[in-house]
C-alpha positions as CSV (number, residue, x, y, z in Angstrom):
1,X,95.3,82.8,52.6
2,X,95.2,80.1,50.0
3,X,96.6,76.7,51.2
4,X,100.4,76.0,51.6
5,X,102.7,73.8,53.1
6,X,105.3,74.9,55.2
7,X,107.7,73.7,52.8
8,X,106.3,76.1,49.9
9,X,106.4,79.1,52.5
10,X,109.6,78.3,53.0
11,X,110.5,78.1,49.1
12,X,108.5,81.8,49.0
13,X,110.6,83.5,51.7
14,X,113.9,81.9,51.0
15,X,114.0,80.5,54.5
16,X,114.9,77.1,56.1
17,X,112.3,74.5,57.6
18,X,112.9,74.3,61.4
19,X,111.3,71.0,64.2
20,X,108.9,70.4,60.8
21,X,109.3,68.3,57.8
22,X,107.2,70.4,55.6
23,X,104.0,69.4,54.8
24,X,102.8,70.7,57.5
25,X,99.6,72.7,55.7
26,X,98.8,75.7,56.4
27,X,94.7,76.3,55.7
28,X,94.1,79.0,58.1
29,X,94.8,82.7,59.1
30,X,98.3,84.2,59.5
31,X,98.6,86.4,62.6
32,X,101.0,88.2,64.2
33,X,98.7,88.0,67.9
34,X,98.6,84.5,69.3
35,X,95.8,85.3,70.6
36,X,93.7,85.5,67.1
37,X,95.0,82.2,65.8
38,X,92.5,79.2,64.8
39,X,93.2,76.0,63.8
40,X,95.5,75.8,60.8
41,X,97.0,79.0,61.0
42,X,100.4,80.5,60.9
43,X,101.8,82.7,63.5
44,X,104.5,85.7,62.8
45,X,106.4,86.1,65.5
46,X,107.1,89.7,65.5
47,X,109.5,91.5,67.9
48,X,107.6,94.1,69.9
49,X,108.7,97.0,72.5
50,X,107.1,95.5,75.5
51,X,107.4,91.4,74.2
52,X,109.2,89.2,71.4
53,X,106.9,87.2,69.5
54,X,109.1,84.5,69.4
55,X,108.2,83.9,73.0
56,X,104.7,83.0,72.3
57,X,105.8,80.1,69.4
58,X,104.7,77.4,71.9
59,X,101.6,78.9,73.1
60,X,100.5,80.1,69.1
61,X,101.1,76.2,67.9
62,X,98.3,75.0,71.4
63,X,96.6,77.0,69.7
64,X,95.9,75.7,66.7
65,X,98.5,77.3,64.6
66,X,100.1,75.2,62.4
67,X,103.6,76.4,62.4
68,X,105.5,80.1,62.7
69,X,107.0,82.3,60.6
70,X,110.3,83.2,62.9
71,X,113.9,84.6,62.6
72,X,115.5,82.5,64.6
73,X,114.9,78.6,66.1
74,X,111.6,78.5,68.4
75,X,109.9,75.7,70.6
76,X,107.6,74.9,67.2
77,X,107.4,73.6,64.5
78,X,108.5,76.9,62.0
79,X,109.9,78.7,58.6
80,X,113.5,80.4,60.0
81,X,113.5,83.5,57.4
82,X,117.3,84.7,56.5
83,X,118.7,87.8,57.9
84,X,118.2,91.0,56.2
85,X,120.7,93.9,55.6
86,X,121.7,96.7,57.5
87,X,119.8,99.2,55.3
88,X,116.8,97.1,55.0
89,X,116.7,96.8,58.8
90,X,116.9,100.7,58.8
91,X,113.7,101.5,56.4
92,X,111.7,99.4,59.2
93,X,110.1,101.3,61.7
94,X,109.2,98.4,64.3
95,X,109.7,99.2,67.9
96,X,112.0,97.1,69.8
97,X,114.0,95.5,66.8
98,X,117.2,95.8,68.6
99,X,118.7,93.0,66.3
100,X,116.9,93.0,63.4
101,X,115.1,89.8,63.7
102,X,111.9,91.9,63.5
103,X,112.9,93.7,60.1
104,X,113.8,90.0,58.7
105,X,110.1,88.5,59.9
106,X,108.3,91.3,57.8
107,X,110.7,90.9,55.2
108,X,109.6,86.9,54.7
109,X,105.7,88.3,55.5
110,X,106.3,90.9,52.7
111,X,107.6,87.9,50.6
112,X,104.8,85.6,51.7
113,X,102.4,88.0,50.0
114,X,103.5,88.8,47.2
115,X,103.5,84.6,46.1
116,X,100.4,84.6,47.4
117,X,99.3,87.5,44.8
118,X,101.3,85.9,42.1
119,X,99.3,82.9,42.7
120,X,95.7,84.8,42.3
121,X,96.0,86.6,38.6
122,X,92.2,87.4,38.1
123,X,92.8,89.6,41.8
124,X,92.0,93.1,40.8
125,X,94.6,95.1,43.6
126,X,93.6,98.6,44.2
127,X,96.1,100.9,46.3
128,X,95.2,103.9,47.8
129,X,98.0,106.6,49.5
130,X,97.4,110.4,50.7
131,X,98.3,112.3,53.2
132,X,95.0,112.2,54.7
133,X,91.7,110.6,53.5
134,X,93.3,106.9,52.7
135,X,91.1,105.0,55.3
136,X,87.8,106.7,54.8
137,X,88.3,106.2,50.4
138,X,89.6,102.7,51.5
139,X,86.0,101.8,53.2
140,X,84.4,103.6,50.9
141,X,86.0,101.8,47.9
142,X,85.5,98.4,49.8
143,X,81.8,99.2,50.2
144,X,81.4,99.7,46.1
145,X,83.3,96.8,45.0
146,X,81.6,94.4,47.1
147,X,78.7,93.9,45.0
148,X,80.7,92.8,42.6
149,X,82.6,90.1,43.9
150,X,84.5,89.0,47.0
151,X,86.6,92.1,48.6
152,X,89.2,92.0,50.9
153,X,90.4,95.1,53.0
154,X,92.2,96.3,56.1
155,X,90.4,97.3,59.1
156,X,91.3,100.9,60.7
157,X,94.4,101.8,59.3
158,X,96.2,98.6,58.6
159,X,98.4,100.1,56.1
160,X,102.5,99.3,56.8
161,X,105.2,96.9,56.5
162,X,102.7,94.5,59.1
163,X,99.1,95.4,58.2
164,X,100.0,95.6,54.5
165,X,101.0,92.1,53.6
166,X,98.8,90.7,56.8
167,X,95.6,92.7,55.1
168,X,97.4,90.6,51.8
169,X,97.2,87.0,52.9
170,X,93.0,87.8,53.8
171,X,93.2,86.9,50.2
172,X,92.2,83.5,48.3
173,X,91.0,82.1,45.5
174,X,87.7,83.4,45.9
175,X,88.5,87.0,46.3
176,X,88.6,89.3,43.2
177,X,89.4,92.5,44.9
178,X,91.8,93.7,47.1
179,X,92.0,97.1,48.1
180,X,94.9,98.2,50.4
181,X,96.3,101.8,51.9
182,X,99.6,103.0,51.9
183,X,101.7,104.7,54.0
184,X,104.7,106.1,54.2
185,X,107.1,107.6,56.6
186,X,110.5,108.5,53.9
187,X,111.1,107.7,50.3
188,X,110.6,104.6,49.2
189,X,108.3,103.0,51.4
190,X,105.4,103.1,49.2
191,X,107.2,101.4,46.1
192,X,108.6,99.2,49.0
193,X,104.3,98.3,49.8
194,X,103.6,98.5,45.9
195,X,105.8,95.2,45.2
196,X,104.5,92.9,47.9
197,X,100.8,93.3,46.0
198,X,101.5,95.2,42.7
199,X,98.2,97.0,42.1
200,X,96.4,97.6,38.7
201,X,94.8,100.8,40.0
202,X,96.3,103.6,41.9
203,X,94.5,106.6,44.1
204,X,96.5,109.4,45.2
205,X,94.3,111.4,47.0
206,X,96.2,114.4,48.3
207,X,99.9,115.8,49.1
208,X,99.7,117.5,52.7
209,X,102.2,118.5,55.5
210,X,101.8,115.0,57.9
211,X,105.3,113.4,58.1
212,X,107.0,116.5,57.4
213,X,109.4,116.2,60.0
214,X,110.4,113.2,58.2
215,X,110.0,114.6,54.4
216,X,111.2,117.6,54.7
217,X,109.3,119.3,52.3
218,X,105.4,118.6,50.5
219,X,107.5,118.4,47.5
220,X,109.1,115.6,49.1
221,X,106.0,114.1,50.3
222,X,105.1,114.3,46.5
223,X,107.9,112.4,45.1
224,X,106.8,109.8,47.4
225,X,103.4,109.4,46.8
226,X,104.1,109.3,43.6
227,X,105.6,106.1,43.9
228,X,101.8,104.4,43.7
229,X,101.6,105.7,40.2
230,X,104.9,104.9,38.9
231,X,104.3,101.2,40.3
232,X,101.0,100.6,38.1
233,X,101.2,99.0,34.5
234,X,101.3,100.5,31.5
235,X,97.5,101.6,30.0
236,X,97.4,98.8,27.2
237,X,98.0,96.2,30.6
238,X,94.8,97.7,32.6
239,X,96.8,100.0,34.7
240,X,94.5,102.8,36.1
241,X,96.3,106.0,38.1
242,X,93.0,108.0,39.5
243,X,94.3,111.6,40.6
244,X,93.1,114.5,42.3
245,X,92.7,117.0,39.7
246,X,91.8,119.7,42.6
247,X,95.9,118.6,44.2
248,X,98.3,120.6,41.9
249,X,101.0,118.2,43.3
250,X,99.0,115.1,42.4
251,X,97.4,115.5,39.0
252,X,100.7,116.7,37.8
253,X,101.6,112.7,38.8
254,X,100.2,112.5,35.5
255,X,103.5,112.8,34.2
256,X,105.0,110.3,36.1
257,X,102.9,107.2,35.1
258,X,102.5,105.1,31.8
259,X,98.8,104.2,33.2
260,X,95.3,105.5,32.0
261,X,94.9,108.8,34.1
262,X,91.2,109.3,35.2
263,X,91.4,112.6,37.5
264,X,88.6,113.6,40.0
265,X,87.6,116.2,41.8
266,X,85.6,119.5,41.3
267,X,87.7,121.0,39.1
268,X,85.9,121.4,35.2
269,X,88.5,118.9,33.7
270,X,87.9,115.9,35.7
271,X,86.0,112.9,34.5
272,X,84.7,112.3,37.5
273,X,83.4,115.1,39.2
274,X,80.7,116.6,41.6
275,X,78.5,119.3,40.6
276,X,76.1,121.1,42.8
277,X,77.6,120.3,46.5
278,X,75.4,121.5,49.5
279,X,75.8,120.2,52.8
280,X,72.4,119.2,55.6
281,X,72.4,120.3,59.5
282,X,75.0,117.3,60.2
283,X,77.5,118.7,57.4
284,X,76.7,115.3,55.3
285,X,77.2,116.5,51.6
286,X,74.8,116.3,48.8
287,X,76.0,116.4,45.3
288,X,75.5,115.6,41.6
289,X,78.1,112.3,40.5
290,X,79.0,113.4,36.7
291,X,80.6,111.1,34.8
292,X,81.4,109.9,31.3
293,X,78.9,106.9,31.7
294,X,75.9,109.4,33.1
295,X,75.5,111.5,36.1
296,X,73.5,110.3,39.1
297,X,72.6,111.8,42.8
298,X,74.6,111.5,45.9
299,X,73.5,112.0,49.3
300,X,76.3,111.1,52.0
301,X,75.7,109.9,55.3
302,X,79.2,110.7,56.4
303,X,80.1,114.1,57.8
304,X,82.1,116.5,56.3
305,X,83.0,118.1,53.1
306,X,86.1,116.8,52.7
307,X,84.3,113.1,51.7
308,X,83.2,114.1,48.4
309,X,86.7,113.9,47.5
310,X,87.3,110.6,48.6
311,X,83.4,109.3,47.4
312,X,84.8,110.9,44.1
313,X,87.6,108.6,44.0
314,X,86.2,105.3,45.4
315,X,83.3,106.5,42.2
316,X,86.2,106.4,39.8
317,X,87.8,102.4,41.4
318,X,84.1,101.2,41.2
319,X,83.3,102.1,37.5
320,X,86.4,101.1,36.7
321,X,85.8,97.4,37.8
322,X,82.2,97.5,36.5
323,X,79.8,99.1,38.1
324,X,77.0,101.3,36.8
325,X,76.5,104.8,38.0
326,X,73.2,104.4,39.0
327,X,74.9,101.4,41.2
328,X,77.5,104.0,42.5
329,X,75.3,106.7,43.8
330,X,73.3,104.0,45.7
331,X,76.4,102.5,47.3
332,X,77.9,105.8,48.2
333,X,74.7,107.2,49.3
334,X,74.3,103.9,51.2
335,X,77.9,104.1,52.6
336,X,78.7,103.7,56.7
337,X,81.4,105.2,58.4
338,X,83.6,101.8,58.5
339,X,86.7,102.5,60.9
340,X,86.5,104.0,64.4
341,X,87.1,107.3,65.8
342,X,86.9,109.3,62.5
343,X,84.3,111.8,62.7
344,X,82.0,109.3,64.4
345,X,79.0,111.6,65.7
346,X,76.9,110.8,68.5
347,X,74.2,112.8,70.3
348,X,73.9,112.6,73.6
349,X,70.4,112.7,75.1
350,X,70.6,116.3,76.0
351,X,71.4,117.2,72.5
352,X,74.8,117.1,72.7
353,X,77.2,116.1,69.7
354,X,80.1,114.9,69.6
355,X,82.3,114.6,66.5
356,X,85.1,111.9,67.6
357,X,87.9,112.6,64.9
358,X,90.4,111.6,67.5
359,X,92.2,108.7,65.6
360,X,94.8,110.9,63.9
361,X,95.5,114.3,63.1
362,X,97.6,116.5,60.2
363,X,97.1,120.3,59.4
364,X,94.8,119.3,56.5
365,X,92.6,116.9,58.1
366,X,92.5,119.6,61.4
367,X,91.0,121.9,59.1
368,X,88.2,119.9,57.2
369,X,87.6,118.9,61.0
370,X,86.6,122.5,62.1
371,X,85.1,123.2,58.7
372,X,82.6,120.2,59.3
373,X,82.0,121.5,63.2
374,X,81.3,125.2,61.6
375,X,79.1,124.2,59.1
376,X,77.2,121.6,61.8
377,X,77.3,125.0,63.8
378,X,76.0,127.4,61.9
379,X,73.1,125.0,60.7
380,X,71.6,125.4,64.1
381,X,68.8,127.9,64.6
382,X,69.9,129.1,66.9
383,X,73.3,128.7,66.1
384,X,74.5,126.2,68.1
385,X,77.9,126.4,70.6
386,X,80.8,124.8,68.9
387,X,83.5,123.5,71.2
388,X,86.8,122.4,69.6
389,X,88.9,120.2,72.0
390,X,92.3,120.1,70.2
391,X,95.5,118.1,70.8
392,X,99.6,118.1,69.2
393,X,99.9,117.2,66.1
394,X,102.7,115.0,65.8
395,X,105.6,114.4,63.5
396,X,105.8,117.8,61.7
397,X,109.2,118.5,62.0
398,X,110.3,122.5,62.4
399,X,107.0,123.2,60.6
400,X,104.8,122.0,64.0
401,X,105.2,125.5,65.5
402,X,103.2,127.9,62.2
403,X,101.0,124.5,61.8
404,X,99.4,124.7,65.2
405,X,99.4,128.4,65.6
406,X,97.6,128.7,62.0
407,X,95.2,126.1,63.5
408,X,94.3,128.1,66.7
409,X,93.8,131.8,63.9
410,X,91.3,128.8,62.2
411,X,89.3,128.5,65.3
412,X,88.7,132.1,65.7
413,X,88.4,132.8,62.1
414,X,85.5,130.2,61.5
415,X,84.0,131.2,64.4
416,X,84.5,128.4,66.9
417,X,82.6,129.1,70.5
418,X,85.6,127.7,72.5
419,X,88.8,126.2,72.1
420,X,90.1,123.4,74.5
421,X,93.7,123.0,73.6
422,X,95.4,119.9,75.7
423,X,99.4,119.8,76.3
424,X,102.0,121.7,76.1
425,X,103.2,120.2,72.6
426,X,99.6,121.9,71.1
427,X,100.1,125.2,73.3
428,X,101.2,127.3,69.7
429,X,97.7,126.5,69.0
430,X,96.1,128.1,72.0
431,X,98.2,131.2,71.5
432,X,97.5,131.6,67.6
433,X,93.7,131.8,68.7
434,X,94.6,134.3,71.2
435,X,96.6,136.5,68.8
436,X,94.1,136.0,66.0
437,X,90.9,136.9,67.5
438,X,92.2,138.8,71.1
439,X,90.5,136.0,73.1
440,X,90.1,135.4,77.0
441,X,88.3,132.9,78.3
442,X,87.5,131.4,74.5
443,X,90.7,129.7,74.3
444,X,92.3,127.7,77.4
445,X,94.8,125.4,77.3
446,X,95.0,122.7,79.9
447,X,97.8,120.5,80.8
448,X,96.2,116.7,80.1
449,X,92.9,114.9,79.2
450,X,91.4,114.7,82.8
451,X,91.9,118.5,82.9
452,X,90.0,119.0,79.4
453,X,87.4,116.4,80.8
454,X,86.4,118.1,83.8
455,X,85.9,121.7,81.8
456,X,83.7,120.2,79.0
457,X,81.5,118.7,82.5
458,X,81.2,121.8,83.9
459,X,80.4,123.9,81.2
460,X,78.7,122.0,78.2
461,X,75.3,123.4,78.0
462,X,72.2,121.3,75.9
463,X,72.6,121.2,72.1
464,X,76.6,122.0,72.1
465,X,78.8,120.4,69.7
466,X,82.0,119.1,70.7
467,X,84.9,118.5,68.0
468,X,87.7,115.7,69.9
469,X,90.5,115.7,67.9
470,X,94.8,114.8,67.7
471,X,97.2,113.2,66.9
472,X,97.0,109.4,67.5
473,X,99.7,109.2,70.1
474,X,97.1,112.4,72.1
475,X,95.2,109.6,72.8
476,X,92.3,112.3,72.7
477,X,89.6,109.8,72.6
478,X,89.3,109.5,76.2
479,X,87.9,112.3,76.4
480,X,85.3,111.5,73.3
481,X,84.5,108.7,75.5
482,X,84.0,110.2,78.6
483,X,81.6,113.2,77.7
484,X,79.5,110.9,75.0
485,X,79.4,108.4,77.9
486,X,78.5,111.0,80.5
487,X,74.8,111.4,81.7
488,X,72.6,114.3,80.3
């Protein structure tokens, strides 16, 4: 963060100086765990489920913080933020916030931000929002830009009403591009993220079904996404909206923006497209970059289909801040998987592979999953046995029921060897398969992780794949752990 006092934070979240007399300055990090701070940094002292970050004040200013960002008077030196409304505290999702002190902290870090972003004009902010795809484009777009200049990102998928404006005040004065995911849980969250760090460019990269026990509807989930778009300045200002033109439901965003449009995708009509798409044994795609500027060769190292999408997109952010395309292809063909647990593949010394997609799970994201194990599958000679170890997918709402039975029929209908389905939640998903494709011992569904764990043990054979992958709260990469772990 660039330096401040604690009587400028103070000025920039309309709050009150508290045991400080305000120029106290702040030169280091801002954190919301005591247990990152270093000296000069500021500590947010966030309410949690389990503990109340304003119980850790003390210990944060020991070490080395130099005050705290806090909604109420604390043993330290801090910035008391004011109170926030009723229907402010409601669009906050923090668990815990029984009094709204925690909805009134990320309120004043959300106002932190954005005077820190008013305070760095040449920043180039670049948003990215999707209902799957954000953190893989988001390390890819990080990995182009930063060549050309100072980039600052979130790790994982830092991409709320806390990791936003956190992954915000990474930025100083030597940074010239920040690139930042968005999510969303209802309407108006993302033009909620959009003004603490207005961006110039926007990605939308798709309109799914996650959230829609929330939404309601994908049209819904639309209207929201659309919010990145309708936040970015006008063309003549440098705004940029880059949009799926292969999404019906995103490239008619178009519309809804006064910014320069630049739509990717494989459709014929995109500027920036991919021609010629084959994928290698590991399912890592191959494909010819065209683009106004030239076209180039791509060769992934990332696994799955699904990525030229999102290496389309990050193509589209990077030429638009100056790259060349022959500098594109390189960086994308040179691109590492960034952020944990998404289709991170390991081989075991018996020749077993596991894909570990086990952060987080939709119905879209499922089914580029078991496209990528099929195609890793069927690239064996001989084919090799494809195990799909499958957990709930959460938050979908009266749509949860089709969504995992049509991911079970998937299985059988791309020809998956098994099907490990975990929980009771999932268990549409063991009976789809079952209906789909008349299947016995194919399909079984087991009651927790230990129970998947000891089956894949007893049964994996040399040379299997294994597919790991649900919902976050599944907490499905346990078992990723334990059979890449395991002993050949």
């Amino acid at each position: 963060m660039i330096p401040l006092t604690l009587a400028e934070i103070a000025g920039a979240v309309g709050g009150r100086l508290h045991g400080a007399d305000g120029t106290e300055r702040v030169s280091g990090t801002v954190e919301f765990d005591s247990r990152n701070l270093g000296a000069g940094g500021l500590f947010v002292a966030v309410p949690g489920e389990r503990v109340d970050g304003h119980d850790f004040a003390r210990r944060a200013v020991e070490a080395g913080a130099v005050g705290v960002l806090a909604a109420r008077e604390v043993d330290a030196p801090a910035v008391i933020v004011p109170p926030v409304g009723d229907a402010h505290r409601r669009s906050v999702a923090l668990t815990g916030d029984k009094d709204g002190s925690g909805a009134a902290v990320l309120a004043g870090l959300a106002a932190l931000a954005r005077h820190v972003v008013d305070r760095l004009p040449g920043l180039a902010v670049v948003g990215v929002t999707g209902s799957s795809g954000k953190t893989s484009t988001k390390d890819l777009i990080a990995q182009l830009l930063a060549p050309l200049g100072p980039t600052v990102a979130p790790p994982g998928s830092f991409n709320n009403e806390l990791g936003h404006p956190w992954t915000v005040l990474r930025a100083d004065e030597s940074t010239r591009h920040l690139v930042l995911e968005l999510s969303a849980r209802g309407p108006g969250h993302i033009a909620a993220l959009c003004a603490t760090a207005p961006p110039r460019i926007g990605v939308v990269l798709n309109v799914g079904t996650a959230h829609l026990g929330e939404f309601g509807s994908q049209e819904a989930v639309a209207q929201t996404k659309g919010e990145l778009v309708e936040a970015l300045p006008a063309a003549e200002d440098g705004g940029v909206a880059v949009l799926n033109a292969d999404d019906p439901l995103v490239a008619a965003m178009a519309a809804r923006t006064s910014a320069r449009v630049v739509l990717v995708g494989l459709d014929s009509g995109a500027q920036i497209r991919a021609t010629d798409v084959v994928q290698d044994e590991l399912a890592r795609p191959r494909f010819t970059l065209v683009t106004p500027q030239g076209s180039a060769e791509v060769s992934l190292e990332l696994h799955g289909a699904h990525h030229v999408g999102n290496a389309l997109a990050a193509a589209a952010v990077a030429l638009e801040l100056g790259a060349s395309v022959a500098d594109v292809a390189a960086g994308l063909s040179g691109a590492q998987r960034m952020s944990a647990r998404r289709m991170e593949v390991s081989t075991r010394s018996d020749g077993v592979t596991v894909l570990n997609d086990s952060f987080n799970a939709n119905p879209e994201s499922m089914r580029a999953a078991l496209k990528t194990l099929a195609t890793m599958a069927r690239a064996g000679e001989p084919r090799r046995r494809a195990w799909a170890v499958l957990g709930v997918m959460g938050e979908l709402g009266d749509a949860s029921v089709a969504a995992h039975d049509e991911i079970g029929r998937l299985a059988v209908r791309l020809d998956i060897s098994r099907l490990i389905v975990i929980g009771q939640d999932a268990r549409p998903m063991h009976q789809g398969a079952c209906l789909e494709g008349s299947w016995g011992e194919e399909s079984v569904l087991v009651p927790d992780v230990d129970a998947a764990i000891a089956l894949l043990r007893a049964e994996l054979r040399p040379d299997d794949l294994v597919l790991v992958k649900a919902s976050k709260s599944a907490a499905l990469w346990r078992v990723a752990d334990a059979i890449t772990e395991a002993t050949a």
